[in-house]
PAGUDREN-666649 format. One line per field, with one value per residue: residue number from 1; residue in three letters; y, z, x of N, C-alpha, C in turn. Coordinates in nm, 2 decimals. Layout:
BEGIN
nr [NUM, ...]
rest [ala, ...]
n_v [Y, ...]
n_w [Z, ...]
n_u [X, ...]
ca_v [Y, ...]
ca_w [Z, ...]
ca_u [X, ...]
c_v [Y, ...]
c_w [Z, ...]
c_u [X, ...]
END
This chain:
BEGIN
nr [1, 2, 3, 4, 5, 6, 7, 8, 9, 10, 11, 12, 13, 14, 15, 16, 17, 18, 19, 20, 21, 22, 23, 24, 25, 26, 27, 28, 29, 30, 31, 32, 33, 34, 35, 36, 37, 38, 39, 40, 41, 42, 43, 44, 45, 46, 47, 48, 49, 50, 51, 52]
rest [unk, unk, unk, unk, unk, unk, unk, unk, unk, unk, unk, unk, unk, unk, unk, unk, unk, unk, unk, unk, unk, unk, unk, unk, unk, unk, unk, unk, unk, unk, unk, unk, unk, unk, unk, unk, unk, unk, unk, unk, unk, unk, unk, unk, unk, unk, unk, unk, unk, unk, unk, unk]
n_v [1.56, 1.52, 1.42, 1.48, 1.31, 1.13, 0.93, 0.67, 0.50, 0.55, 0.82, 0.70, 0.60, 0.78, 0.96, 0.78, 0.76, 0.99, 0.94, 0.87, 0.70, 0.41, 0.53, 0.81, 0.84, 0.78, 1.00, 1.24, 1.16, 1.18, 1.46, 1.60, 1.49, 1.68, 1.94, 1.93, 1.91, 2.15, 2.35, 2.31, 2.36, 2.64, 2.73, 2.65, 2.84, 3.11, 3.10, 3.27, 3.48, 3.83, 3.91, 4.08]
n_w [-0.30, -0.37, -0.26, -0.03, 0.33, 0.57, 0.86, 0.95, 1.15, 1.30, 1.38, 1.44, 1.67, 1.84, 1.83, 1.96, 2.23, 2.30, 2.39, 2.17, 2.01, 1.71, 1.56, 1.62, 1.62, 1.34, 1.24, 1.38, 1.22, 0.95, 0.98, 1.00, 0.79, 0.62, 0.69, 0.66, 0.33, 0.30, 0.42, 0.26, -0.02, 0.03, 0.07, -0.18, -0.30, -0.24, -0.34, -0.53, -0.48, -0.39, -0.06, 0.22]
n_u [0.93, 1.17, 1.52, 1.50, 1.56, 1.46, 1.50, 1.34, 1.29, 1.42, 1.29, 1.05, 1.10, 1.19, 0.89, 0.77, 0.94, 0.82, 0.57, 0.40, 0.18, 0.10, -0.14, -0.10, 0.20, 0.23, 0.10, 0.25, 0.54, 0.46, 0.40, 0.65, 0.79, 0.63, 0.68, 0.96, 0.97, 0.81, 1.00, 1.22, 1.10, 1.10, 1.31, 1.44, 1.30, 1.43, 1.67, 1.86, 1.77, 1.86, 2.01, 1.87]
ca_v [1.56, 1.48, 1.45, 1.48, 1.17, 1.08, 0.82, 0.69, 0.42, 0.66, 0.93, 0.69, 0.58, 0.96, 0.98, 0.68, 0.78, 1.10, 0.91, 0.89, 0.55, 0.39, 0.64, 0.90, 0.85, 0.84, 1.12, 1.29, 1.10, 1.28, 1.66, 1.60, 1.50, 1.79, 2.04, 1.88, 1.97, 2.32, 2.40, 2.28, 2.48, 2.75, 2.76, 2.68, 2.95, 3.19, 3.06, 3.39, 3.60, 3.88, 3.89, 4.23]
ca_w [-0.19, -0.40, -0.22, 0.15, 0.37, 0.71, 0.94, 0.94, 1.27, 1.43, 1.38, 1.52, 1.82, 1.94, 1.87, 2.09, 2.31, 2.35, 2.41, 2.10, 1.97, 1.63, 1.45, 1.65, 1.56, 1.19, 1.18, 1.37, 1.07, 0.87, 1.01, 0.99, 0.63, 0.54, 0.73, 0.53, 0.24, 0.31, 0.43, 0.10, -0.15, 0.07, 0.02, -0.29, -0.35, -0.22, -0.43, -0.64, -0.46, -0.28, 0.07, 0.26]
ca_u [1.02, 1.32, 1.65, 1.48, 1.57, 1.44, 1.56, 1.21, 1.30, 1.46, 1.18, 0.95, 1.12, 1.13, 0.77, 0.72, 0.99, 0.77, 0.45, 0.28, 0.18, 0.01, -0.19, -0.02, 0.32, 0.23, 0.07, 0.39, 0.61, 0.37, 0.40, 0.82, 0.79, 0.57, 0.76, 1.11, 0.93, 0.80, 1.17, 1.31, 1.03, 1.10, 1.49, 1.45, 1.26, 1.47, 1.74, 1.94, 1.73, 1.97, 1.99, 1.85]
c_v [1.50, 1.50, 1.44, 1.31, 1.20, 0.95, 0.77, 0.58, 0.49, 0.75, 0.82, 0.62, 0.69, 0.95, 0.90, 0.73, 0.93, 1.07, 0.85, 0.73, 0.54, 0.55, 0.83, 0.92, 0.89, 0.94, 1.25, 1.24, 1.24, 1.42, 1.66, 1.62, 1.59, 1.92, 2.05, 1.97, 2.08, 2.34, 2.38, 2.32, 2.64, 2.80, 2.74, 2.81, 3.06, 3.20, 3.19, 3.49, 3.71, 3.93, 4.03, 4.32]
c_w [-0.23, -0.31, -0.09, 0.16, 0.51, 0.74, 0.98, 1.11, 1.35, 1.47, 1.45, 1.68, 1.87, 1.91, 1.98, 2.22, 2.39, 2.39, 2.27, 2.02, 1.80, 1.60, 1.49, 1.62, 1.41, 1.13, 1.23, 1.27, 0.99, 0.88, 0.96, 0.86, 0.58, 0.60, 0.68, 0.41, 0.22, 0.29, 0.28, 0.03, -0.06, 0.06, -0.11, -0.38, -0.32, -0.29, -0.53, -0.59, -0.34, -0.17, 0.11, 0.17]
c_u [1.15, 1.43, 1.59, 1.50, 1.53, 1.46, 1.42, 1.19, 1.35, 1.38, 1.07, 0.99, 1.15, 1.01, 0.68, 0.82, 0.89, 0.61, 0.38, 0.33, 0.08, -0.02, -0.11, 0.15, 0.32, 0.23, 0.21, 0.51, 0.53, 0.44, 0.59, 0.82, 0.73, 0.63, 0.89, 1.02, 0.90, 0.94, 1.22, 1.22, 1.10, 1.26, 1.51, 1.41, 1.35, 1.62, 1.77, 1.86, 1.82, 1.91, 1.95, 1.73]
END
């Protein structure tokens, strides 16, 4: 996950802001950062490949 950054106090005061506490928050931390990552293989991947 080179180069990805998350605001990782910010990210969990919206998950607390949205309810979710302890093991719950983390694991939403979690899903963020693995969804950052997908997104970025997945652009990468598509990297010189032409559009259409």
């Amino acid at each position: 996950m080179a180069g990805l950054t998350l605001d990782t106090a910010g990210a969990l005061a919206a998950a607390r802001d949205l309810g979710a506490s302890g093991w719950a928050a983390a694991e939403l931390l979690l899903a963020i950062r693995i969804g950052m990552a997908e997104g970025s293989a997945a652009r990468s991947e598509g990297e010189g490949k032409p559009n259409g």
